[in-house]
C-alpha positions in Angstrom: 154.9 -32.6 -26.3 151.1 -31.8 -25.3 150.6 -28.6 -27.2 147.4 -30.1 -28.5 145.9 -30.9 -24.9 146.9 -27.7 -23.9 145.3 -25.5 -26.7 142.1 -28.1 -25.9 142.1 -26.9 -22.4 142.9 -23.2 -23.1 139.8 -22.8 -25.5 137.7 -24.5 -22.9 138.9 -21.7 -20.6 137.3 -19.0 -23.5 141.2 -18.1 -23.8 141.5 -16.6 -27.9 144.1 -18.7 -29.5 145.9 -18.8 -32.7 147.6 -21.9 -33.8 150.4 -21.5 -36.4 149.9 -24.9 -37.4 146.5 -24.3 -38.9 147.8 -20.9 -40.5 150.7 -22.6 -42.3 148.1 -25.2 -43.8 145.8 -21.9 -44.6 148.6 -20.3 -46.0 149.5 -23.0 -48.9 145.6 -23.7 -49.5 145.3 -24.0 -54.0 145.6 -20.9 -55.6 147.6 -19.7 -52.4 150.7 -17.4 -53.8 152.8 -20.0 -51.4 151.7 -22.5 -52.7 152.9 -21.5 -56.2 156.4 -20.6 -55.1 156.5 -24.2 -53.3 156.1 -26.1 -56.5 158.5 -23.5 -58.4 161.1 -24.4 -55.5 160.3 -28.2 -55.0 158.9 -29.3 -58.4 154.9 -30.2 -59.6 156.0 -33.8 -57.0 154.9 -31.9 -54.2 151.5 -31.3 -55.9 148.8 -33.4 -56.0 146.4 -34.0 -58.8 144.1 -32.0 -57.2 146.4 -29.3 -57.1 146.7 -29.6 -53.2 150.4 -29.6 -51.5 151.3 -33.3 -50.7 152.8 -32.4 -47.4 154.5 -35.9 -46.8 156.2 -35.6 -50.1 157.5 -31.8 -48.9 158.3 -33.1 -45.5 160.1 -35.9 -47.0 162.3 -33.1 -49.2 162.8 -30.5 -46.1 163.3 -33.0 -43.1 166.3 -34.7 -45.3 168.3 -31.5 -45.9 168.3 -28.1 -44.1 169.1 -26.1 -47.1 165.7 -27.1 -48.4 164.3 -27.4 -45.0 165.0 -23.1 -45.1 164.3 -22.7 -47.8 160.7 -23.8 -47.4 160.8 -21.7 -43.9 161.6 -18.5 -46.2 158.6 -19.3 -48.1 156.3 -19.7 -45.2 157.4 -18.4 -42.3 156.6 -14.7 -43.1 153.3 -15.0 -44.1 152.4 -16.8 -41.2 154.4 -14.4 -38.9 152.0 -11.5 -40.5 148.6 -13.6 -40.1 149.5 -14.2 -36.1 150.8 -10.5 -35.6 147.4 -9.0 -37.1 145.7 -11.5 -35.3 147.9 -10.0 -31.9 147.3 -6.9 -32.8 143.6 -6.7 -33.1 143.3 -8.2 -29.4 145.3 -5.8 -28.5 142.4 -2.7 -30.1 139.7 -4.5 -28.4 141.3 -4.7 -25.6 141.1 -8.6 -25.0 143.3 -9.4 -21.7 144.9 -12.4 -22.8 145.2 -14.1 -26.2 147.8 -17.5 -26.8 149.5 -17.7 -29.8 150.4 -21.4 -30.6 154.0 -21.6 -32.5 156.0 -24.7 -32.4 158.9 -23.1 -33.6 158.6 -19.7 -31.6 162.2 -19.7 -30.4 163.7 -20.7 -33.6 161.8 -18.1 -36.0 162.8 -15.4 -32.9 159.2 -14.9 -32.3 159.6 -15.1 -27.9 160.4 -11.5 -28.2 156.7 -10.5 -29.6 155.2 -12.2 -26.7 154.9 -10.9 -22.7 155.3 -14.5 -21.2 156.0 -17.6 -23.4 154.9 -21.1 -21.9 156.6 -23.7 -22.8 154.7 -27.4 -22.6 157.4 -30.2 -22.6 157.7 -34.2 -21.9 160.5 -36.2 -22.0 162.6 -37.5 -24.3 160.9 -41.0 -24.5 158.1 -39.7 -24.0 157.7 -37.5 -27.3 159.2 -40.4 -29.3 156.3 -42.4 -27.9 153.5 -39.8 -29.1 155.5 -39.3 -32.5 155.2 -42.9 -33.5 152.0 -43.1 -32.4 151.4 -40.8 -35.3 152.8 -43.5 -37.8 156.3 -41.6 -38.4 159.3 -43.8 -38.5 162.2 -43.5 -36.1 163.9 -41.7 -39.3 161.6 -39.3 -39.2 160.8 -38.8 -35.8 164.4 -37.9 -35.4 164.9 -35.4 -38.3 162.3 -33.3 -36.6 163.3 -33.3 -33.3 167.0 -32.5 -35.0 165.4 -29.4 -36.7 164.4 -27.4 -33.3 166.3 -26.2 -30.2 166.5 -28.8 -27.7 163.6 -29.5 -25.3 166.6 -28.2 -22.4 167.4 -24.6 -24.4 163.3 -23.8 -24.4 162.8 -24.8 -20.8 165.5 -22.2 -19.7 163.9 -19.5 -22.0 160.6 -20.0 -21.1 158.7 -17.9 -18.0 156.3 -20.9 -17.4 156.9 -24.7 -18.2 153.9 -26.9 -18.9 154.8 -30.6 -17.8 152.5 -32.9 -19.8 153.4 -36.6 -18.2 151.0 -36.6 -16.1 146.9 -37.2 -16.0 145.0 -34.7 -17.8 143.9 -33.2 -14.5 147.8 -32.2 -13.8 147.9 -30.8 -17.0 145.1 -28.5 -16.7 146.3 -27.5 -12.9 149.7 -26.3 -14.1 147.7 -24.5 -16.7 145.0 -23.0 -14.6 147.9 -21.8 -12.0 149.9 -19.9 -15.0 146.0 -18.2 -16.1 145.7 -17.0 -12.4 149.1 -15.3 -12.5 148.9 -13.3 -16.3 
């Protein structure tokens, strides 16, 4: 969708900025407790031998049914909830003005409601299957992730600022800079 390009630019603007993605791989780091109850709910496969998770064998497992899929989200998703809030909440005692927390699922996990404004950085439909096989997924999987999260349509009504990332970079970062001028 552009979330990437969009931290990129935010950071380059000296905006703070957690990205969830980056806590869920700290999260199931070896000798993480997560990782421990993800191998007793998945099996030793999703281990490596160097006792690293083997994400593409897990996302295999979760993208192919939903009852796994959730199951893997009640392992993870709290932890990474409490590492973002703490995160929130010390900006908040230092009094930092604005701080972006990046979570690709944030209306699905019923996170929007922690947040004052949520922006929401979309592309179209061919578009996101474009830049998803550009990352070497197959159609298959490509389409059991965009099948696990709301539709692109349900965010964009949600969301108090839309992010349109089809353009040149330049676009990109004048939509964002407008948004900054108004939080």
């Amino acid at each position: 969708m552009g979330k990437s390009t969009v931290a990129q630019l935010l950071k380059r603007r000296g905006v703070p900025l957690v990205d969830t993605d980056e806590l869920a791989r700290k999260v199931v780091e070896p000798g993480r407790p997560a990782l421990k109850e993800i191998q007793e709910m998945f099996g030793a496969a999703v281990i490596g031998p160097d006792g690293a998770l083997r994400r593409e064998e897990l996302a295999r497992r979760v993208f192919a049914s939903e009852l796994s899929r959730k199951q893997l989200e009640t392992i993870l998703h709290p932890r990474i909830r409490a590492l973002w809030q703490a995160q929130v909440t010390q900006w908040r005692e230092e009094g930092v003005p604005l701080g972006v927390v990046d979570i690709p699922l944030l209306f699905e996990t019923n996170a929007a409601r922690c947040f004052d404004k949520v922006i929401c950085v979309a592309c179209s439909g061919p578009a996101q299957l474009q830049r998803l096989a550009a990352r070497g997924w197959s159609t298959e999987q490509i389409q059991q992730r965009i099948g696990a999260q709301w539709s692109i349509e349900k965010k964009l009504a949600l969301a108090d600022y839309v992010i349109w990332t089809e353009g040149n970079p330049d676009i990109t970062a004048a939509q964002l800079d407008r948004i900054l001028t108004q939080a």
